[in-house]
N, C-alpha and C positions, 0 to 999 in steps of 0.2 A: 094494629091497624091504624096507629095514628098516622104512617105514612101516608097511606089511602088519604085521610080527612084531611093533612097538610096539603098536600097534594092538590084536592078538590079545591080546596079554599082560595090557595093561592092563584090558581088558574084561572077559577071561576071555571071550573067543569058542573057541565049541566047533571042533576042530581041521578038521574038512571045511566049514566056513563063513567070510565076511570080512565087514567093516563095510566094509574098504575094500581094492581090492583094485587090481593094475597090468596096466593090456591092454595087450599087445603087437602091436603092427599093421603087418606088412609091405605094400609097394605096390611094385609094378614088377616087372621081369623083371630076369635079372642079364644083366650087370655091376650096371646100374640101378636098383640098389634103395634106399628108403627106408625107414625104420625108424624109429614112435614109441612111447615108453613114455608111456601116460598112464595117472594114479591116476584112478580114478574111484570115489565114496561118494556117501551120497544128498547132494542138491542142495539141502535145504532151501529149497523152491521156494515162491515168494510166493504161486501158486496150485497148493496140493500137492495131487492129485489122490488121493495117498492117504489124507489126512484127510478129504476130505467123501466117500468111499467106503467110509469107516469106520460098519460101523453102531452098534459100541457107544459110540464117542468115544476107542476107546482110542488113537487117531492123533489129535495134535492139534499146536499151534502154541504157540509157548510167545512171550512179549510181546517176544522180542528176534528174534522169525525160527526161531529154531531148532526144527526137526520132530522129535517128540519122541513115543514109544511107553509108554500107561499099560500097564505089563503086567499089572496087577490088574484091567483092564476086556479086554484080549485076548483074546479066542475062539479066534483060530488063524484065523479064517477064509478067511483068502491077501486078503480082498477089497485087502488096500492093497497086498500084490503085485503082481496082475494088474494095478490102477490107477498102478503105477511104472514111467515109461519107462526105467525108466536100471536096473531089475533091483537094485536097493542093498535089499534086506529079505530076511531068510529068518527061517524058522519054527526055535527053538532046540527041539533034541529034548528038554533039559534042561524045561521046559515049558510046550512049545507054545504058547507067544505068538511075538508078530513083535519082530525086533530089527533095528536099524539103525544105522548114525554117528548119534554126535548131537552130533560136534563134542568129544568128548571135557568133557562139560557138568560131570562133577566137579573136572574141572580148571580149568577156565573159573570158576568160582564160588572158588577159592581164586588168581584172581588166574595163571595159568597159561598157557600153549599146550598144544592138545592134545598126546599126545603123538607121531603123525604127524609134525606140524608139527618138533617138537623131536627127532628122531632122522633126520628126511631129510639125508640127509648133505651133499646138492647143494644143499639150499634152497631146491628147489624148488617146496616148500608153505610161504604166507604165512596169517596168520590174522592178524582185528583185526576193527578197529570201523571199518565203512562209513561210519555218521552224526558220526566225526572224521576234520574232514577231513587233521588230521598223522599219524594212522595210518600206518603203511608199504603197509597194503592199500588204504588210499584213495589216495595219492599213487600208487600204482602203475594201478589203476584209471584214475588220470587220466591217467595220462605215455605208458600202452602201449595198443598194442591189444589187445583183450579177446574173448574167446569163451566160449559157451556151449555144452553139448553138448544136440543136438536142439532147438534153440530151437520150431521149428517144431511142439511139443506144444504150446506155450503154456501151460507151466505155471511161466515168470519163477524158474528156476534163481539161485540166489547165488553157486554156486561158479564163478569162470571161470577160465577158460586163457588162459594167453601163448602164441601161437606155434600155435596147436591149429591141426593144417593138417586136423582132418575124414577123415581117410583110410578109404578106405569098403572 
C-alpha cells in the first residue's frame, strides 16, 4: 500500500478519498483460496467517457493521453463519475470539483515517475513512454501478456496488467 500513501501525500488527497487505491479479491473456498492485490486508478482511456460527458470541458485529454481535470471549469457535477467504469474520481470536499490520478503530471513534467510508481516496493508499477519502443513499458507490453480491466466498456484503457486473472 505504499502506493496508496505516496500517492495521498503527494497530492494532498483529502484523508477519506484515493487517486489510487488496492482491491483485494479473494476467490475460492478454503483450503482453495486465491488472492489478488490489484492497484487500480483511472485508466486514462483513449475513449474516456468521462470527458465527452463533461458538460463544462473541465474533463479533457491532454496531447500525450493523459485525462486530466480543469478544476476552474468543474461544477461538481458527478457527470464524469457516473460516466467512469472503473469508479477512479471523487468530488474533493475542499472544493467541489472532481479529482483523479493524473499519472502524477507534475512529476512527469520535471522529468520523473510518479510517485506510485517510485515507492512500490515490489515494482510492480511500470510507467514510460508507449510510442518508445526502448521503454521498459513498451518492451514489457511486447514480451508479456497484457490485460485490461473491463475491456468490454470500450472505452481503450492505457493502464494494463501482468497476470490480471479477472477474479470476479
Amino acid at each position: 500500500m505504499a502506493c496508496v500513501v505516496a500517492c495521498k501525500r503527494e497530492n494532498d488527497v483529502p484523508e477519506e478519498h484515493y487517486r489510487t487505491r488496492v482491491v483485494e479479491i479473494v476467490e475460492g473456498k478454503f483450503p482453495k483460496l486465491r488472492m489478488e492485490l490489484r492497484p487500480e486508478l483511472c485508466n486514462h482511456c483513449e475513449n474516456a467517457p468521462c470527458v465527452y460527458n463533461c458538460p463544462t470541458g473541465a474533463s479533457y485529454k491532454r496531447k500525450d493521453g493523459i485525462v486530466m481535470v480543469d478544476k476552474k471549469k468543474c461544477v461538481g457535477c458527478k457527470a464524469c463519475m457516473a460516466a467512469c467504469p472503473y469508479d477512479a474520481r471523487f468530488i474533493d470536499p475542499r472544493n467541489g470539483a472532481a479529482h483523479k490520478c493524473t499519472l502524477g503530471e507534475h512529476r512527469i513534467i520535471d522529468g520523473k515517475d510518479p510517485a506510485c510508481v517510485t515507492t512500490c516496493i515490489s515494482g510492480a508499477r511500470i510507467f514510460g513512454d508507449f510510442n518508445d519502443p526502448q521503454s521498459p513499458v513498451s518492451r514489457i507490453l511486447a514480451e508479456r501478456h497484457v490485460r485490461t480491466l473491463i475491456p468490454e466498456a470500450g472505452t481503450k484503457p492505457t493502464i494494463y496488467y501482468i497476470g490480471l486473472e479477472l477474479l470476479t
